[in-house]
N, C-alpha and C positions, 0 to 999 in steps of 0.2 A: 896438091894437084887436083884437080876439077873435070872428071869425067863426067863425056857425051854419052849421050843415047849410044848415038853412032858408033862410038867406042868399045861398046861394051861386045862383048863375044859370047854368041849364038852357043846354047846351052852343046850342041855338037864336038864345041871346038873345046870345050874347056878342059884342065887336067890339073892332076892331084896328085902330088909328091910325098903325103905326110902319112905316118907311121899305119900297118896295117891294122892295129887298135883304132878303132875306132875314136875318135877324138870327143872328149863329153867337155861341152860348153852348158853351165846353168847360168839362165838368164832370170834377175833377180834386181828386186825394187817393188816400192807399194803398189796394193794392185790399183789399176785406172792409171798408172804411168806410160803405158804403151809396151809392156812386156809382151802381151799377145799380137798388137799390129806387127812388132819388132819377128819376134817367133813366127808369123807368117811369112812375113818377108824373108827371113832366110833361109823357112820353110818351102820355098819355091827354085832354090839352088837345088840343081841337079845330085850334089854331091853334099847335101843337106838333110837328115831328119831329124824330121821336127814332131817330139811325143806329145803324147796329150798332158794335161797336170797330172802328175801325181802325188803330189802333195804327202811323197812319201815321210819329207821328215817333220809336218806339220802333223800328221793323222797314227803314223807307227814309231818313226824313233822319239819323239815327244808320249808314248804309251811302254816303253822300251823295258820298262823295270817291271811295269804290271805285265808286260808279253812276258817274260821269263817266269811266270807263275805258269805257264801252259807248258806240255809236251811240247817236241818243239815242232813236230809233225801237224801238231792244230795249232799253233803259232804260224807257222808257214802258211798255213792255207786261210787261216786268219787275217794273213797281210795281204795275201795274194786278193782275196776277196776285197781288203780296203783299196788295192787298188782298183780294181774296178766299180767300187763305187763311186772311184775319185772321176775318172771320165764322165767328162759332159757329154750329152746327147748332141750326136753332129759327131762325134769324134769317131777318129777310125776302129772303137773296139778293141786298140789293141790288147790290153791284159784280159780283158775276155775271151779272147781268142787263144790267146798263149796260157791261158791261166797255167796247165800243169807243168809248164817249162818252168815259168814263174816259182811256181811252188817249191818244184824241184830245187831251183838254184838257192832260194832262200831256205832252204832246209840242208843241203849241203853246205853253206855259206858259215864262215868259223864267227863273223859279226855282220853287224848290219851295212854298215859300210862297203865290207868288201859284195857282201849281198845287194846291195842296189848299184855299186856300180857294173857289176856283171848283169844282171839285169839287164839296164840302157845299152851295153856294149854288143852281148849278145842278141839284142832282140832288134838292136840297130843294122840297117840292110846298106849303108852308104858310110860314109869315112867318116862325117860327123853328124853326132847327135846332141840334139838341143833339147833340154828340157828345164820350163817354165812353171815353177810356180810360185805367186809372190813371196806368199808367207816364207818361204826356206829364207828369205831375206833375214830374219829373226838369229837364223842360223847358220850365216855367211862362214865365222868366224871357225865352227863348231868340224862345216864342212870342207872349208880348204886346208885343217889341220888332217885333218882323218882319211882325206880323199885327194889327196898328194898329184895324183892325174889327171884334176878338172881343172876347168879355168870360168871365168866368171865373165860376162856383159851387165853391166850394171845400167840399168834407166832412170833416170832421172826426167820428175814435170813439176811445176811448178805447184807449190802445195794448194794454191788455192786452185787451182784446175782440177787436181788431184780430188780435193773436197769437194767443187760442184760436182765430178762425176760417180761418188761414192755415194751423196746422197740421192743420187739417183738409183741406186742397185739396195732398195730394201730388203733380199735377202738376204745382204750383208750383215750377221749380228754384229754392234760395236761401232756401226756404220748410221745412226739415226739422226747426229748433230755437227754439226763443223767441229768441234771440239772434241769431239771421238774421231774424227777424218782427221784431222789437223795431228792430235798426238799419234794415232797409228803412225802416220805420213812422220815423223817427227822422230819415233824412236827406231824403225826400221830403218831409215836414211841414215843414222848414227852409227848403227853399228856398221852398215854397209861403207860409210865413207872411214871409221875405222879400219875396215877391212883393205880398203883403197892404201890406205898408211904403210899397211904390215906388208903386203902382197907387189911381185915387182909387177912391171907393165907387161910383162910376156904374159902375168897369170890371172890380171884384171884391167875391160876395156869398159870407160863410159861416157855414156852419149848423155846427148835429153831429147827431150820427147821433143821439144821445139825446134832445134834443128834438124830432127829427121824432117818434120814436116816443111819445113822451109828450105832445106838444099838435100832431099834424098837420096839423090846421084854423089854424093862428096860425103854424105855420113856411112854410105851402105856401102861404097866401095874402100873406103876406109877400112872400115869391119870383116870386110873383105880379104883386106888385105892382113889385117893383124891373124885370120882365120889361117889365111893359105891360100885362098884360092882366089880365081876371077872373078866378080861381078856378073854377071849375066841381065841381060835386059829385060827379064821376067819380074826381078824382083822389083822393078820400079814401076811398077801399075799397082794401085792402093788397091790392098786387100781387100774384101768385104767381110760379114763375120762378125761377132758381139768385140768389139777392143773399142780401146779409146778414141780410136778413130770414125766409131760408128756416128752415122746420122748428118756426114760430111757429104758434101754436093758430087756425085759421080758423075767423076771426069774422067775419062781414061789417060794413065799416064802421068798426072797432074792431083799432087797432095792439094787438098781444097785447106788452102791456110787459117780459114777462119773459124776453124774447132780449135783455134788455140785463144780465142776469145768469147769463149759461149759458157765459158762461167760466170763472166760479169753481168750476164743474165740470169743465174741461178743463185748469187749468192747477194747477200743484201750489205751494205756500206757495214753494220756491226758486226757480222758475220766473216766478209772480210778482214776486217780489223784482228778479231777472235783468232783467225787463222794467223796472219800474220803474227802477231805478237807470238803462237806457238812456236812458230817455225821460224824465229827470229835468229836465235844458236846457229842456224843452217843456210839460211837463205844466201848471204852473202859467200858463203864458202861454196857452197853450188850453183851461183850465177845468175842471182832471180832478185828482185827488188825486197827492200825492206822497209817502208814507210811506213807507219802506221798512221792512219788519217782519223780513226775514232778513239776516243779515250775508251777504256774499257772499265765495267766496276768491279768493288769489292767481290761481288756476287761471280762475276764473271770470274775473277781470280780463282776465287775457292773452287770450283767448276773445272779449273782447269787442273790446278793442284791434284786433286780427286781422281780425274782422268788420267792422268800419267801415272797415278800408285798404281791404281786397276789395270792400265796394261802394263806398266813394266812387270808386277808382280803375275800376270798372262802369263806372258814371255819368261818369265823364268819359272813358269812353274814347267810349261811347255818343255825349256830347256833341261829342262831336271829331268825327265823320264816318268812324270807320276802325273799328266795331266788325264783329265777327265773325262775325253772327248777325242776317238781317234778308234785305229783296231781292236783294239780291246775289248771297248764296248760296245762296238758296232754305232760308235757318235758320230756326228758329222764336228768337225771345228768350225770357227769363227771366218 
């Protein structure tokens, strides 16, 4: 079914039937997928918050074994602190503001698990909270084993869009060539569409970036509706804000459709190809073309090879609890 504007119901009227736990949705997929437009957008439902990243299990439970060399009192205050470096400027502050709540509950907290999701639940002020940050993609798997009460939106974009707007974000380490964009984009999607396998529909919804942009009214009331609640006509005026939908023609009201071809301005016919060929395994199972129109070389092969050892073996160092980069050390990750 295909909802109007007109249809939609004035943030006043709307209502909410589900559990007084707060309901924790992680919304996950490579970044430059539209996890952030997405996260604004149902960031503007009445009965919606929407956190800033925290990139709790990319920066602390990825540090999880070296945090257990600390008291657990400077471990606590430890995380607390990585979360507040995890907020972007523009965000509301929150774990700054709450630090010692914060602190408190992850030092009360028998693991980390149950420690972050009391975290989101508690410091959440509306029925559902949404919290966004790519990388947990990494850790899809990890997280709906251990976190039995979350459920997942998955986004999905098309890899070569995904790679022209990755090489655009230099301060992405890992993020300098289509071939670092292209495998990130490549092994993230795998395990998340693994995760789509094992997990029924009640506990994972997924969109793509293209169809929100091309019928937002019938993908966001969808989501909607899988969530609990009504739609509201707030959420269908394009966000503003650094997301994949940045630098689109403001319209009010009206997704500007042609950020879904402003890669084929960034990326060049071999570059293309490069992606493609990565994201070959994927493409057809996730609804996006698979042609490859450039031969690629030896050279190129070995490049790519190279690339997927370096992040898979990323990724599971990450997963192991002994990475490098996170609370621990007071590092920033990739």
């Amino acid at each position: 079914m295909r909802f109007r504007l007109s249809q939609l119901s004035p943030m006043s009227k709307t209502s909410y039937s589900g559990s007084p736990t707060p309901r924790t949705i992680f919304v996950l997929g490579c970044a430059r997928s539209g996890t952030t437009l997405l996260r604004n957008i149902l960031g503007r439902h009445p009965f919606v918050d929407a956190f800033p990243e925290t990139k709790f299990f990319q920066n602390i439970y990825s540090q999880r074994h070296l945090l257990n060399l600390l008291d657990k009192r400077t471990a606590s205050a430890r995380i607390a602190d990585c979360l507040i470096r995890s907020e972007y400027p523009g965000d509301q502050e929150l774990f700054r503001r709450k630090r010692e709540s914060v602190r408190s509950i992850i030092e009360e907290s028998g693991n980390l698990f149950d420690a972050f999701f009391t975290i989101l639940t508690e410091l959440a002020e509306r029925p559902i909270c949404i919290e966004k940050t790519p990388w947990h993609s990494a850790f899809g798997d990890i997280i709906a084993k251990n976190m039995k009460n979350v459920t997942f939106i998955w986004v999905t974009r098309d890899p070569r869009a995904v790679t022209g707007s990755l090489l655009g974000r230099p301060h992405f380490r890992r993020n300098r060539t289509p071939i670092q964009c292209a495998v990130r984009w490549l092994l993230l999607n795998r395990i998340l569409l693994k995760l789509e396998q094992d997990l029924p529909s009640e506990r994972l919804y997924r969109i793509m970036f293209e169809d929100l942009i091309r019928e937002p009214e019938t993908i966001v009331s969808g989501l909607c509706g899988w969530m609990g609640v009504e739609p509201v006509s707030e959420m269908f005026q394009p966000p503003a804000g650094d997301t994949s939908y940045s630098g689109a023609t403001p319209r009010p009201g009206i997704f500007d459709k042609g950020v879904l071809q402003r890669w084929r301005s960034r990326l060049s016919d071999h570059e293309e190809a490069q992606v493609t060929a990565i994201a070959m395994p994927l493409l057809k199972q996730l609804g996006y073309e698979s042609e490859v129109t450039v031969s690629l070389s030896k050279m190129d092969g070995v490049a790519i090879a190279l690339e997927k050892i370096l992040q898979s073996s990323m990724i599971r160092l990450m997963r192991s609890g002994f990475y490098p980069f996170g609370a621990f050390t007071k590092g920033a990750s990739p």
